[in-house]
C-alpha positions as CSV (number, residue, x, y, z in Angstrom):
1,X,-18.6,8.2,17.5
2,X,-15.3,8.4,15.9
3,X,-14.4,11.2,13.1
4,X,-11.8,8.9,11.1
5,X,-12.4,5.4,9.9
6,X,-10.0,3.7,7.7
7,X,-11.2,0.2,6.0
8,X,-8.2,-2.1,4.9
9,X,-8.1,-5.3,3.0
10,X,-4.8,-6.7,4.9
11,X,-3.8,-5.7,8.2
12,X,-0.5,-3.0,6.9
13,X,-2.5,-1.6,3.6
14,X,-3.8,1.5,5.4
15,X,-0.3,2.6,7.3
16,X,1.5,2.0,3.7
17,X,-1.1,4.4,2.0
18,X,-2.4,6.3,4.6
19,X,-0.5,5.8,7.9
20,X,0.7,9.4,7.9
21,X,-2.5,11.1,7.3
22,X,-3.9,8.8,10.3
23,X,-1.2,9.8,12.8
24,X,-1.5,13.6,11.4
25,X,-5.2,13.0,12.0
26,X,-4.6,12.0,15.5
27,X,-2.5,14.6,16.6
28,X,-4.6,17.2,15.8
29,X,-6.9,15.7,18.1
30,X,-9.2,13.8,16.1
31,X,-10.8,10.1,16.9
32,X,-9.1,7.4,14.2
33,X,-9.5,3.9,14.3
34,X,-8.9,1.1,11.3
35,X,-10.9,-1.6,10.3
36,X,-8.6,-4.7,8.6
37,X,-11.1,-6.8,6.9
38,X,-8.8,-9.9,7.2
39,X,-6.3,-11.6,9.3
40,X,-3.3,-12.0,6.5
41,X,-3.4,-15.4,7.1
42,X,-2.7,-16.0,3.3
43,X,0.6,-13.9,3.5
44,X,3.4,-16.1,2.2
45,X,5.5,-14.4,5.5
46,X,4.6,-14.6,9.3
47,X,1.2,-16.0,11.1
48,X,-2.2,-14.7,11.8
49,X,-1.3,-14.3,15.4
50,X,2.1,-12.3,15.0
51,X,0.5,-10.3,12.2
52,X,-2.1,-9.4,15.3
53,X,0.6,-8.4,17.6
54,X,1.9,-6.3,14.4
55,X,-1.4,-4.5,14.1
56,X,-1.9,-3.8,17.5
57,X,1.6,-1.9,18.4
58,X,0.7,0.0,15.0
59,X,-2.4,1.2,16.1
60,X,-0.2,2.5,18.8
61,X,2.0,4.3,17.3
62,X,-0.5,5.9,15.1
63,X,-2.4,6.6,18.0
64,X,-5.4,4.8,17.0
65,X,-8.9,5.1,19.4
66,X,-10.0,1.3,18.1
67,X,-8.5,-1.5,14.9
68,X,-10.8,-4.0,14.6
69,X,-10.7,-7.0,12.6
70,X,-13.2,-8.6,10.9
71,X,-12.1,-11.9,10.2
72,X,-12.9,-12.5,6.7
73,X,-10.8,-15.1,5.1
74,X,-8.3,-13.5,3.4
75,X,-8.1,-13.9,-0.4
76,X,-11.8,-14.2,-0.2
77,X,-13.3,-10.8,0.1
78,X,-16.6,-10.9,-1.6
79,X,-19.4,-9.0,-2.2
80,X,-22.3,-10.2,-0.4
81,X,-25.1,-9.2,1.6
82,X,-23.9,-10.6,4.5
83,X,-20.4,-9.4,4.7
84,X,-21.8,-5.8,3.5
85,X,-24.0,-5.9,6.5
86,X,-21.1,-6.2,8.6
87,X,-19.8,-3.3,7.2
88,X,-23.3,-1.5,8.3
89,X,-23.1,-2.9,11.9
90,X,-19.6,-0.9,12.3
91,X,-20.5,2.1,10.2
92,X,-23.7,2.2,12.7
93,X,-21.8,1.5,16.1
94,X,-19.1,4.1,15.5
95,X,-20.4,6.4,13.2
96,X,-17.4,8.3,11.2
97,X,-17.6,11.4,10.0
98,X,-14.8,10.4,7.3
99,X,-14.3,6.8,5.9
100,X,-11.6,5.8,3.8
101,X,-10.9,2.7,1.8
102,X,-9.0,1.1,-1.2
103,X,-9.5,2.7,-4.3
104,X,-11.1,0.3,-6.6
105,X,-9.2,-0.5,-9.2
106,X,-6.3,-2.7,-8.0
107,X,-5.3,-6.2,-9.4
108,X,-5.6,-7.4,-5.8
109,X,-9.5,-8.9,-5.6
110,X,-9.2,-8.3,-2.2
111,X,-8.4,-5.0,-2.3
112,X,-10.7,-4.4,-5.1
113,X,-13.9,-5.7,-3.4
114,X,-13.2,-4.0,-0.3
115,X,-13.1,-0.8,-1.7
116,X,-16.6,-1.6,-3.3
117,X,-18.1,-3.6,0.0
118,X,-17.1,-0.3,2.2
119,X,-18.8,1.9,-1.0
120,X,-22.1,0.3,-0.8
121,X,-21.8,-0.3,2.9
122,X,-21.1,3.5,3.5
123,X,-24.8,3.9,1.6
124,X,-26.7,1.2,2.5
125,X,-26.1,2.0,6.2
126,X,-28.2,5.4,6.0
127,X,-31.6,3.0,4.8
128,X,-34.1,2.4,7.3
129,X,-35.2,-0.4,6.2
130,X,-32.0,-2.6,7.3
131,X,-32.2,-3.4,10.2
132,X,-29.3,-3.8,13.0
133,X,-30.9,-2.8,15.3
134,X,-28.7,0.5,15.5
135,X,-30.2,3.8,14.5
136,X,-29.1,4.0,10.8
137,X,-26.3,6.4,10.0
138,X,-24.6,7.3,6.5
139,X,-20.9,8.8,6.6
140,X,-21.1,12.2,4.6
141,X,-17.5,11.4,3.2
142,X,-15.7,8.2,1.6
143,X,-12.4,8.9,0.3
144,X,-10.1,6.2,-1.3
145,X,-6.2,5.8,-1.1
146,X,-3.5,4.1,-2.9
147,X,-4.7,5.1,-6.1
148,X,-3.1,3.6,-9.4
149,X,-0.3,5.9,-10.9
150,X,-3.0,7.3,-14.0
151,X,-5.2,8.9,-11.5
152,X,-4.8,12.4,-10.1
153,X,-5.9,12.5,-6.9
154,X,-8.5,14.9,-5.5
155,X,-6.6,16.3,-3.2
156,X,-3.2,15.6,-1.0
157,X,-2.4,15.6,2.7
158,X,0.8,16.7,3.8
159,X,2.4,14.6,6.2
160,X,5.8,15.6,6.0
161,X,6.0,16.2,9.8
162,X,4.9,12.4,10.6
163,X,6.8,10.6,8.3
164,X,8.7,9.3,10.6
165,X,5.5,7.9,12.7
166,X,4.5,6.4,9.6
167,X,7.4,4.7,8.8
168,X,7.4,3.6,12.6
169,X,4.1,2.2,12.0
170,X,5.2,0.2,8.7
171,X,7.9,-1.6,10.3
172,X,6.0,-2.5,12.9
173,X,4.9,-5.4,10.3
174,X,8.3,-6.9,10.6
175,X,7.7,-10.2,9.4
176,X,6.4,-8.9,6.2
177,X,9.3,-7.0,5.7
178,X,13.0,-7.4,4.0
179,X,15.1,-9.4,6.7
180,X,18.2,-10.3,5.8
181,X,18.3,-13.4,8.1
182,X,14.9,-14.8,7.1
183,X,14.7,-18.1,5.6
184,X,10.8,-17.6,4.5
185,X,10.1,-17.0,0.5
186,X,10.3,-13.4,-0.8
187,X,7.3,-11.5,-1.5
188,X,6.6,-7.8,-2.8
189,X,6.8,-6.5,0.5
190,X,10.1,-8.2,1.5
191,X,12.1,-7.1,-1.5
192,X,15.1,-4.9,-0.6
193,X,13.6,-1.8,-2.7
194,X,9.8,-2.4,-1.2
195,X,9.7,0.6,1.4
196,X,12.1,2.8,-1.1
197,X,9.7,2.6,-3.6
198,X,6.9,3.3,-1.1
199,X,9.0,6.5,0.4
200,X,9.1,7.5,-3.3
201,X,5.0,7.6,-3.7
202,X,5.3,9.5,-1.0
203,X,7.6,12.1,-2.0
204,X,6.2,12.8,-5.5
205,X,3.0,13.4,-3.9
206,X,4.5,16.3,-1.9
207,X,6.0,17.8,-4.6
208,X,2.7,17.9,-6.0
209,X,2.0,20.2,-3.0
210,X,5.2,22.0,-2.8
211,X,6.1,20.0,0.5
212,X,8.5,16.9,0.9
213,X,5.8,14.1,2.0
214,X,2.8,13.6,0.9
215,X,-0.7,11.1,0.7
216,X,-3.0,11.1,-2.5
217,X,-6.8,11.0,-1.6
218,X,-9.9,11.1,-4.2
219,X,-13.2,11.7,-3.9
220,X,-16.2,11.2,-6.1
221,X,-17.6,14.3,-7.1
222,X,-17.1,17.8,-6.2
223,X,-15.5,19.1,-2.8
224,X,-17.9,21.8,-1.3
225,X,-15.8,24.8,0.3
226,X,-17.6,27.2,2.8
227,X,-14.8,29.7,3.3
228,X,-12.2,30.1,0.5
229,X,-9.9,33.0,2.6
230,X,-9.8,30.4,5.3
231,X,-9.0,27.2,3.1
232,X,-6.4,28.9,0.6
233,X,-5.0,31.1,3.5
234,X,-3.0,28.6,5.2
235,X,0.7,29.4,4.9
């Protein structure tokens, strides 16, 4: 079992979005691992294999139980039965208590059907009737990060005291990255201002929480709280 699960699209979209919430996570002494549903190998910048060697000293530094990659091709993330039942086999074999996953609305297909695989994968798991030949299991939460500037988010984790592990974590994905000496093309991701504008998500977030870093979750539906004096107490 494992209490945090994160789904990404691309190897590098959970640690932009929520790198410091995982490495806050795993501090406290929580289980995390990551699930990248492709290998990048699409990405305009660096290989399939380096981008591997990129994930891996990530999951290091964000102290990461397990990353697993599921080899889909990338640009090619589609909903289908059997790609959702992949989902079910790792929901079933490590059995988070928390999942989290794209938000849905994004222009990048990938991103968008992976938030919507993981969604129907996250309830399909807890049915009987598919079989895996694992004991069926449904996580009780699915949150969603990087969520599109119109949306409020449910809630927000401060992580002020790990940005710097996040940040780590990012440039661990060097060949993605601005690099002067590079000769590859330029992407999103390798413009001077990429991680500036990233730091700035970030910060607005925490002033939304009177703190200086912060990461924007939602949930569908209504948070249940058993003890109010103990959640609004803190600080």
């Amino acid at each position: 079992m494992i209490d945090i699960l994160a789904f990404g699209a691309h190897p590098d979209d959970v640690e932009l979005f929520a790198g410091g919430t995982m490495a806050k996570m795993a501090a406290l002494g929580y289980s995390t691992g990551v699930v990248d549903m492709t290998r990048g190998e699409l990405g305009t910048r660096g290989t399939p294999a380096l981008r591997r060697k990129e994930a891996r000293n990530a999951a290091e530094i964000l102290g990461l139980k397990i990353r697993k990659n599921l080899g889909l091709p990338d640009g090619e993330v589609t909903l289908t039965p059997a790609t959702r039942l992949k989902l079910i086999r790792v929901l079933r074999e490590y059995r988070p208590r928390i999942v989290l996953t794209h938000y849905w609305d994004d222009r990048h297909p990938d991103h968008a059907n992976t938030s919507r695989l993981v969604a129907e994968a996250v309830h399909h798991s807890g049915l009987a009737k598919i079989k895996t030949g694992q004991p069926r299991y449904r996580p009780p939460v699915l949150l969603f990060f990087k969520l599109p500037a119109n949306v409020t988010p449910t809630f927000v984790v401060d992580i002020s005291d790990y940005t710097e592990r996040r940040e780590a974590a990012i440039h661990a994905y060097q060949s993605q990255l601005f690099d002067p000496e590079s000769r590859e093309p330029s992407t999103v991701l390798s413009h001077p201002d990429f991680l500036s504008n990233i730091d700035a998500i970030h910060s607005y977030y925490g002033t939304l929480i009177g703190k200086r870093k912060g990461e924007a979750f939602f949930f569908k539906g209504v948070l249940e709280i058993q003890d109010i004096a103990a959640h609004f107490g803190k600080g």
